[in-house]
N, C-alpha and C positions, 0 to 999 in steps of 0.2 A: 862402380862396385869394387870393394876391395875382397880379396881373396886368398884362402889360406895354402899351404901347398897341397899335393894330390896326394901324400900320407894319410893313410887316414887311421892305419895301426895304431894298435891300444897295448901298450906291456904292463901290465899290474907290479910284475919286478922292475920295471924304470919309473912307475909312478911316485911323486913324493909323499903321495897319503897328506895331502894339505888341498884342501878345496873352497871355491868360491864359492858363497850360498847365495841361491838366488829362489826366495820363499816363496811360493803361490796359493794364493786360498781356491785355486779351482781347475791346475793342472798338475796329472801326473803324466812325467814323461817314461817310456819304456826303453831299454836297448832295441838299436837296431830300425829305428823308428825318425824321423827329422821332421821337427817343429820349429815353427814360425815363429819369432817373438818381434814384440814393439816395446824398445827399451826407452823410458822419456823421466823416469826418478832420477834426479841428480846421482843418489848413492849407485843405481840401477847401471849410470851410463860410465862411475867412474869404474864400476867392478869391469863392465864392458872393455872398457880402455886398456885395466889391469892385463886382462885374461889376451887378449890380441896382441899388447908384446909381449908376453911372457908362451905359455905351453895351451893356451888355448880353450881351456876346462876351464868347464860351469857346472855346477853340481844342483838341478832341481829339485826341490823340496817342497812338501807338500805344508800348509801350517795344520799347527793343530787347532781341535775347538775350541774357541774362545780367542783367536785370534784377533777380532774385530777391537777389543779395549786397547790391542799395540802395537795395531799395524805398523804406525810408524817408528817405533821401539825394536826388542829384540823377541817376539814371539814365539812361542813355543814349535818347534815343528817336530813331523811324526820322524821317528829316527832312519827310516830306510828311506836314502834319494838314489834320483839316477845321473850319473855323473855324464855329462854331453861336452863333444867338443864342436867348436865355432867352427862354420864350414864357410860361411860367406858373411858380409855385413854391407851394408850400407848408409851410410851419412844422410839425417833428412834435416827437414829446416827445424829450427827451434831446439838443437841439441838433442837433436832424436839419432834414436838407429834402429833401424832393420836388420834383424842376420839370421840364419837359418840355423839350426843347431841338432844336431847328431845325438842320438842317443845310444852310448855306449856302454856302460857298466852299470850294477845295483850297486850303491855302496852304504855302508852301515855305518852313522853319525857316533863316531865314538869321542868327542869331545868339541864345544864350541872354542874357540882359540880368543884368547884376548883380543878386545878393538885394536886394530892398528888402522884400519883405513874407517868409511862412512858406509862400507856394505861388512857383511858378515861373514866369516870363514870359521871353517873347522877339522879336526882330523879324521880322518877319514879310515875303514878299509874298504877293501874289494872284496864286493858276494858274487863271488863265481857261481854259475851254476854248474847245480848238484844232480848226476844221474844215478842215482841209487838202483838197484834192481837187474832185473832181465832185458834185454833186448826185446824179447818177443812180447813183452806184457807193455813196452812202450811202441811198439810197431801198433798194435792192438789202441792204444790211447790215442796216437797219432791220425789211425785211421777213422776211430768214433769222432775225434774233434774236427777233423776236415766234412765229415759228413753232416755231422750236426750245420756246421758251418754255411756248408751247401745248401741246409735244407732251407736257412732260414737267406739266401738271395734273392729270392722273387722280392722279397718284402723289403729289400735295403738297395736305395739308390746308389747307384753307378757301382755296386759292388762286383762284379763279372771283373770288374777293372782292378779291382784291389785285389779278390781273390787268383787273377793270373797273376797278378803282380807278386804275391809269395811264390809261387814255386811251389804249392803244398808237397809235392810227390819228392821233392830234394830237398826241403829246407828243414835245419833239424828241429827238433819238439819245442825246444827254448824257444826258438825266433821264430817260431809258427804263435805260441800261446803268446809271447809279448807284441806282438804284431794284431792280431787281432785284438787283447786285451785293450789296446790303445787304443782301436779304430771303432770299439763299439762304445757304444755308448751309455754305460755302466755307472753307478753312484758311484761317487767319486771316494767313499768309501770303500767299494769293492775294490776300484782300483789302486786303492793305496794295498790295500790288503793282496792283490796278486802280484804288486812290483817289490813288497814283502819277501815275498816267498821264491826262495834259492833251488827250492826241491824242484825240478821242471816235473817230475812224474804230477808228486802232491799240487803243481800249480792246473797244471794240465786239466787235473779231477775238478778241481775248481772252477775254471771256466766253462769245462765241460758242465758241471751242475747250470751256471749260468746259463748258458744256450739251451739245453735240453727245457730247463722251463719256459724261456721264452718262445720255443717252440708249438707247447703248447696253449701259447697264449695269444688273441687275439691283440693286446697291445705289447707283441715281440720287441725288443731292443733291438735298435736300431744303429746306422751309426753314428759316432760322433758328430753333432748337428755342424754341420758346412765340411765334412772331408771331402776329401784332404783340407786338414784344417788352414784356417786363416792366421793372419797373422797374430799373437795372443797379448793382449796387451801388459806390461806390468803393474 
């Protein structure tokens, strides 16, 4: 297994604002978050190769509807990805690879960049997240959303594990709502629409709406089918 170094620091002022697309019709990844992928598209394994000697960033995109007429073209995708950096890879037979990938920043697709290679790149910015507001009106969200959270464990496999696994009482609101936002298992709609949104308060309201219904519903959201996810294929 090859492996990257134990950096795992993100600078938005040292970034180049140039990223690798790597389009999926049925993952969105989140900050903060590390996803499995099985890369085996020619274009798929050259981006791969790219990103491993150079800085290590892969930028996930979600495509948009109507995809399916060009999958193998250049497809439309929704304009906010999450830019991940390569944490481990592995070599499999037939020109495959395995690697794990970090999810680190929202970033907002501000132009496709002319073909130079057989995968897709574009410029990019960084969407920081936004705390607008009072402290005590997001202590207040922080704690509705953990709660809601709790209510709905009995009903989600191996979650006691994931829920100690944040930290709810120290982690801050951002990486509380994109941590769960990923692990549940949401139309893939909703979840284009909460890795959208910068506002951590306005995100927060949102997932909270999520959970509060599910709550009351006999067929509650559950999580993402096999988390901790498997490996995804391209």
């Amino acid at each position: 297994m090859s492996q990257t170094g134990d950096d795992l620091a993100f600078s938005s002022e040292e970034f180049s604002g140039r990223a690798r697309l790597f389009p999926l019709p049925n993952l969105v990844l989140f900050p903060h978050v590390i996803q499995p992928l099985h890369i085996f598209e020619p274009r798929y394994v050259e981006l791969l190769r790219d990103a491993i000697q150079s800085d290590k960033l892969i930028a996930i995109s979600l495509l948009a509807p109507g995809w399916e007429d060009d999958y193998d073209g250049r497809p439309a995708i929704e304009p906010v990805a999450c830019l991940g950096r390569v944490l481990t890879w592995q070599t499999q037979p037939s020109n495959r690879y395995n690697l794990l990938l970090l999810g680190l920043r929202r970033v907002q697709v501000v132009r496709e960049l002319p073909p130079a290679h057989s995968f897709r790149e574009a410029e990019v910015s960084v969407l920081e997240d936004e705390y607008p507001g009072g402290s005590k009106r997001r202590a207040e969200l922080h704690r509705r959303l953990v709660a809601a959270f709790e209510k709905m464990l009995p009903r989600i496999q191996d979650s006691n594990e994931l829920f100690n696994q944040l930290a709810v009482d120290t982690v801050s609101l951002g990486t509380l709502t994109d941590v769960i936002s990923y692990a549940l298992d949401l139309n893939i709609s909703d979840k284009q629409a909460l890795l959208a949104e910068p506002n951590v308060d306005l995100r927060a309201k949102i997932l909270l709406k999520h959970l509060e219904q599910a709550c009351g519903k006999s067929d509650a959201i559950s999580l993402a089918a096999g988390f901790p996810p498997a490996f995804s294929a391209n």
